[in-house]
N, C-alpha and C positions, 0 to 999 in steps of 0.2 A: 210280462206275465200278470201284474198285477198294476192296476192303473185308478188313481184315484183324481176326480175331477171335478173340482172345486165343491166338497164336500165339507159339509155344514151339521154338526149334532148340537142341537138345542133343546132343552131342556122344558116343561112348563113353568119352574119355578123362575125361568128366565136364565137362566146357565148354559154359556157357550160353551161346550165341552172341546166341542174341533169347530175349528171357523174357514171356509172357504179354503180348503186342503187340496193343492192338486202335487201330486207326482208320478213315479214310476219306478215300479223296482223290475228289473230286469230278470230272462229266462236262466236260474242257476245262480243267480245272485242273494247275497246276506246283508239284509238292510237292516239298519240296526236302529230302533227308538229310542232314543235316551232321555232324562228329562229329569224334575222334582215330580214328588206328588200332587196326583192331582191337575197334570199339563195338558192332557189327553193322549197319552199314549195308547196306555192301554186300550181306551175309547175305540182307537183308530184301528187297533190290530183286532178288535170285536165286530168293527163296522164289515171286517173283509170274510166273514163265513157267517153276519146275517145276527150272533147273541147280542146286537146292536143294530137297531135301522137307524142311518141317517133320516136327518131331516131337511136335508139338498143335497143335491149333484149328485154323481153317477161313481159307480165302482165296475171295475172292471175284471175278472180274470180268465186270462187265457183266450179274451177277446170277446168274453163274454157277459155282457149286463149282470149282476147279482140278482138285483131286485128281478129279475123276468126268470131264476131258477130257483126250482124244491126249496125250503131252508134246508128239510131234511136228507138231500140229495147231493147240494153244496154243502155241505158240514162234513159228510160222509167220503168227500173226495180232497176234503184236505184236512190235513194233520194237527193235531192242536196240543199242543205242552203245556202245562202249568206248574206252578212252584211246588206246590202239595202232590201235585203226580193226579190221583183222584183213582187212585187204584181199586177193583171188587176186591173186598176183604175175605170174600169166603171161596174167591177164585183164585187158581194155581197161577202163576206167573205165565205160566206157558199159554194158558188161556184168558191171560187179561191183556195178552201182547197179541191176539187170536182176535179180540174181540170184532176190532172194524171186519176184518173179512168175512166172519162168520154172518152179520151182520148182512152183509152185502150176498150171503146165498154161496160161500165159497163150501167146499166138503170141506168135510173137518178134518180129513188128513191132508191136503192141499192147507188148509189156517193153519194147522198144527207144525207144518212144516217149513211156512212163510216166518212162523213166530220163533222158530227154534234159529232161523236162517238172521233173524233181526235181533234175537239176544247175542248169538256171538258177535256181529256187527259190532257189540255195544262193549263187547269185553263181559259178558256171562254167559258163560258153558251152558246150554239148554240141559243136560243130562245132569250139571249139578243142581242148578238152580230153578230148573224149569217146574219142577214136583215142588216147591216151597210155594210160600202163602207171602204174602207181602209183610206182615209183622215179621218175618222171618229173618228181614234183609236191612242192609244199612239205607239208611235216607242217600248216599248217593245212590247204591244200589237199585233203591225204588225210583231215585231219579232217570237212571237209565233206561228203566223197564218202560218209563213214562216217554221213553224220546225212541224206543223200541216199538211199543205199541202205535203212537201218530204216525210210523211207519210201514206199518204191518200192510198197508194197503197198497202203498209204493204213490201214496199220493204226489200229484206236482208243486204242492203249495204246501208249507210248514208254517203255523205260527207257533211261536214259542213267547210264552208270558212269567218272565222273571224266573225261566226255568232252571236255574245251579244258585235262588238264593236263598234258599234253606238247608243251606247245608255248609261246612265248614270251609274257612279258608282254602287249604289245603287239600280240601277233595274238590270245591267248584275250581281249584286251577286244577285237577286232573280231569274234569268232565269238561270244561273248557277245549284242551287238548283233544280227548275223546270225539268231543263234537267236529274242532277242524280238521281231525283223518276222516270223520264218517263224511262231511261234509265234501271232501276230496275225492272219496268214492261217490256217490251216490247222488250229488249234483242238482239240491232238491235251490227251490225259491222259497227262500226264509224271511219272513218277519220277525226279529228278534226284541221285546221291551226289556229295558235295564233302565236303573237309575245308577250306573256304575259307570261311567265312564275309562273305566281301565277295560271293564268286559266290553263296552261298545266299540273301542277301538282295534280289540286284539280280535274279537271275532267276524267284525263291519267290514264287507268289501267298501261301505257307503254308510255313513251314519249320519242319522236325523237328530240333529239337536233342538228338542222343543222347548220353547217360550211357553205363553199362555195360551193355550190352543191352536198355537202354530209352529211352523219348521222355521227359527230364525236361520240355520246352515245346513244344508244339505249334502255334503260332498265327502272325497275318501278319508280314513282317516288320518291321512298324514299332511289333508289340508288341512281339517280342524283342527290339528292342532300346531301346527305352524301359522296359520293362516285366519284365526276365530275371524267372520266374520262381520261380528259385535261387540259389542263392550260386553252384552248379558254372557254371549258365548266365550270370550274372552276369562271371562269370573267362571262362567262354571265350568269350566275345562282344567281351573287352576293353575295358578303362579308356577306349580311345576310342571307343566304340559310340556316342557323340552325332555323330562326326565320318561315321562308318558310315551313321546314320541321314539324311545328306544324301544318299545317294543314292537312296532308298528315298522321301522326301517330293518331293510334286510340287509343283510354282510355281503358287498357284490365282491368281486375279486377285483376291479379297480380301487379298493380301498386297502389294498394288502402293501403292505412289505417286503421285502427278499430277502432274507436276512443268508448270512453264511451255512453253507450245508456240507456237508460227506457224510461219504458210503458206506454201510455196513463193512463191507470189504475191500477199502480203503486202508493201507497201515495206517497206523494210529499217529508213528512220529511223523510220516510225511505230512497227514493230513495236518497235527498241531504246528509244524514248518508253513506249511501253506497258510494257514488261518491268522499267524502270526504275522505274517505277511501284509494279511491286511488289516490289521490290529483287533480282530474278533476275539471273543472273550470264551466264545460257544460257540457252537453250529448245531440248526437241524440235522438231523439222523435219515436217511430214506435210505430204502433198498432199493435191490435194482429195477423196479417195477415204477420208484415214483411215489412209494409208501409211505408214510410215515414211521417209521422206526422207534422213536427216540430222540434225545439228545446228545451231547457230550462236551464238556469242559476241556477247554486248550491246556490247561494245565496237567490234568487228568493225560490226556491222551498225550503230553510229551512225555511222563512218566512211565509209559509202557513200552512192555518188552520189543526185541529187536521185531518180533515178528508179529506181536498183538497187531491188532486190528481194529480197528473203531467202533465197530457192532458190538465186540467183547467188552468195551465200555459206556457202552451208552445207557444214560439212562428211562427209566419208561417217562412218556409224554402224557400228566392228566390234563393239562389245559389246552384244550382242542372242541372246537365247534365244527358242525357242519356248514359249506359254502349256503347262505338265501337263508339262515339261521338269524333273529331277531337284535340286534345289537346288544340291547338287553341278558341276551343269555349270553353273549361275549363279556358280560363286564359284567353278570353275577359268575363264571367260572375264573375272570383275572380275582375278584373276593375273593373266590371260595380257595382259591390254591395260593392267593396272594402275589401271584403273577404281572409282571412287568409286559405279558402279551400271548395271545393267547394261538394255538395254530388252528390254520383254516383248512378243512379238508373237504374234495369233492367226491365221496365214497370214501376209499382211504388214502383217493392221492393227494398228495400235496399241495397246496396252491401259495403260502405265502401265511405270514403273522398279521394279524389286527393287533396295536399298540393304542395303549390311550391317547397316543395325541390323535392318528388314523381314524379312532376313532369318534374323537371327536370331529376330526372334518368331515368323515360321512354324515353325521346329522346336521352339519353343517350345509354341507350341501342335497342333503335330501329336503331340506326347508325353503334354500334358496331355489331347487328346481319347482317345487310346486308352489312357491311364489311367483314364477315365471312362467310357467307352462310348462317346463321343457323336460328331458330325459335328464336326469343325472349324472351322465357322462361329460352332459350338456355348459354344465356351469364350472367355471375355473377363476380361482383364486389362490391367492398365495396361502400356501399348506402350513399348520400349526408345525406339524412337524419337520420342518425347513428351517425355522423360526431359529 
C-alpha cells in the first residue's frame, strides 16, 4: 500500500533528514517509526501525503506515484493524527469529526452521520458528546475525536504522529487498547511515529527502528527485540527488552498446564479422596459445559457434609486471562492477586494454568523461534519447569 524507494530528504543548510529510504508497508498493516529526536521519522511519515517533498526517489501509495497527484487531493484521501489533535475551537465535535467529508462535497446528513458513526467507534456517544465544543472534553477525549475525524472519510492510509503522547500514562494505555480493537475492525494501513518503544512494539505488526536517517531494523516486534540487529538497536531497545517482550508474546495453550480438576457436582468427599490420591493440594472448579467455576481446597472439600458437593465449595476464580492474551497481563494479574498461576480461558472454557516457570519458557521460546525462523511449536528444549 505504501512503498518507499530509495528516498532521500536534504536540506539546504546540508541536513540529511532521510537518506536513501526504501521499504514497504503492507495493505492493513501498522508500521511503527520509532527513534530519538530528530532521526527522521517524523520526516518520513510527512514525505507520504506530500507536508514534505523529498528530495530523491519515489513514494508510492496504493500503486501510485505521490509526486504525479493533487497535494490537495492526496492529503484529503488519507487520514492524518497528530499529538495536539488540531481540533476548530468554535466547531461542535460532531462537526469537526465531519470535517474531511464535508470537505470532499458529502451532504451534510450523509457527514453528520459518518461522524456520529466514527465517535462511537471511538468509545463517545455522539448524542452526548457530539453538541460539545472541544474545550469541553479531556485531552484523551480530544485525542479520540482526532483518530475519529482522520477517519471520517474511511480513508485507506492513516498516519498517526505521536498521537497518545500528550496525554497521561494511564489514559494513552486506554487509547493504546482503543486503537488495537478499532484497528481489528476497520483494517486501515498505518504509519505510526513514537519515540516509545513500549508503544512501537505493543501496537507494530513491524517496527522501524531508526538511526540517523535511516532504518537500522526493520522487522516484527518480537524480533527486535529478541533479535536487535545492532549494537545502536540493541542500546535503544534496552537492557530490559526480555521484560518488553512480554507484551508482545501471546499465551498459546501449548504453554499451559493441567493441573487437577472437579465438577460442580462432584461430592466433595469423593472428589477430596480422589485429589488426594494424587497428592493435589486444589483443583480447578468447571461445570458441566467445560466452564470455569472456581476453585477448591482438598482439605476444605474433605470436611464436608455426607452429601455436599464441590460447587457448594468452591471458591471464585480472580486470576484468569484470556487464551492469545499478552504474557504480560499473565504476570501483572499473578501481582495483582499474588498468584502461584493464573487460569487460561478460551471464552469461558477452560484450557489449562500459566505458572511462572511456563511462563518463562514461552518467552523462551518465542525468542528462540524468531531466532530461527520457525513456529513456536517448533523449537524444543528442556522445560524450566521439569527442572
Amino acid at each position: 500500500m505504501i512503498r518507499f524507494e530509495q528516498v532521500t530528504k536534504r536540506y539546504p543548510n546540508g541536513t540529511t533528514a532521510v537518506d536513501d529510504l526504501s521499504f514497504e508497508v503492507g495493505r492493513g498493516e501498522v508500521v511503527t517509526l520509532v527513534g530519538p529526536s530528530g532521526c527522521g521519522k517524523t520526516t518520513t511519515m510527512m514525505m507520504v501525503n506530500r507536508l514534505i517533498e523529498p528530495t530523491g526517489g519515489r513514494i508510492f501509495v496504493a500503486g501510485e506515484d505521490i509526486a504525479q497527484v493533487d497535494p490537495v487531493r492526496l492529503r484529503r484521501r488519507i487520514g492524518y493524527v497528530i499529538q495536539q489533535v488540531g481540533l476548530f475551537p468554535h466547531r461542535t465535535i460532531l462537526d469537526n469529526t465531519a470535517t474531511v467529508p464535508a470537505l470532499l462535497g458529502w451532504k451534510r446528513s450523509k457527514a453528520r452521520a459518518r461522524a456520529a458513526e466514527l465517535l462511537d467507534l471511538v468509545g463517545l456517544d455522539p448524542a452526548t458528546y457530539g453538541t460539545r465544543y472541544p474545550h469541553q472534553l479531556s485531552g484523551g477525549q480530544r485525542q479520540r475525536v482526532g483518530v475519529a475525524r482522520a477517519l471520517a472519510a474511511d480513508p485507506p492510509v492513516l498516519l498517526m504522529d505521536e498521537p497518545f503522547g500528550a496525554v497521561d500514562p494511564v489514559v494513552r494505555e486506554q487509547l493504546q487498547e482503543e486503537f488495537l480493537k478499532m484497528q481489528a475492525t476497520v483494517r486501515k494501513t498505518v504509519l505510526l511515529v513514537t519515540h516509545d518503544i513500549e508503544e512501537a512494539v505493543r501496537l507494530g505488526d513491524r517496527v522501524a527502528v531508526y538511526g540517523q536517517g535511516r532504518i537500522e531494523q526493520f522487522e516484527a516486534p518480537g524480533a527486535v527485540l529478541g533479535n536487535p540487529a545492532t549494537p545502536y538497536v540493541a542500546d535503544f531497545v534496552g537492557a530490559d527488552r526480555g521484560l518488553k517482550r512480554l507484551s508482545v508474546t501471546a499465551i498459546e495453550p501449548a504453554d499451559l498446564e493441567q493441573p487437577p480438576v472437579a465438577r460442580i457436582d462432584e461430592g466433595a468427599r469423593r472428589a477430596a479422596a480422589r485429589l488426594r490420591e494424587q497428592t493435589a493440594r486444589w483443583a480447578v472448579v468447571l461445570d458441566e459445559d467445560g466452564a470455569l467455576h472456581g476453585w477448591a481446597g482438598v482439605d476444605e472439600l474433605a470436611l464436608a457434609t455426607e452429601h455436599g458437593t464441590v460447587g457448594e465449595l468452591a471458591h471464585r476464580m480472580n486470576s484468569w486471562v484470556p487464551v492469545g492474551a499478552p504474557l504480560k497481563q499473565a504476570f501483572g494479574v499473578m501481582l495483582q492477586h499474588d498468584a502461584g498461576w493464573v487460569a487460561v480461558l478460551d471464552g469461558a472454557r477452560f484450557l489449562g494454568v500459566l505458572t511462572p516457570a511456563k511462563l518463562h519458557e514461552a518467552l523462551r521460546r518465542s525468542v528462540d523461534a524468531d531466532a530461527r525462523g520457525v513456529a513456536r511449536e517448533q523449537v524444543v528444549f528442556d522445560s524450566v519447569a521439569d527442572a
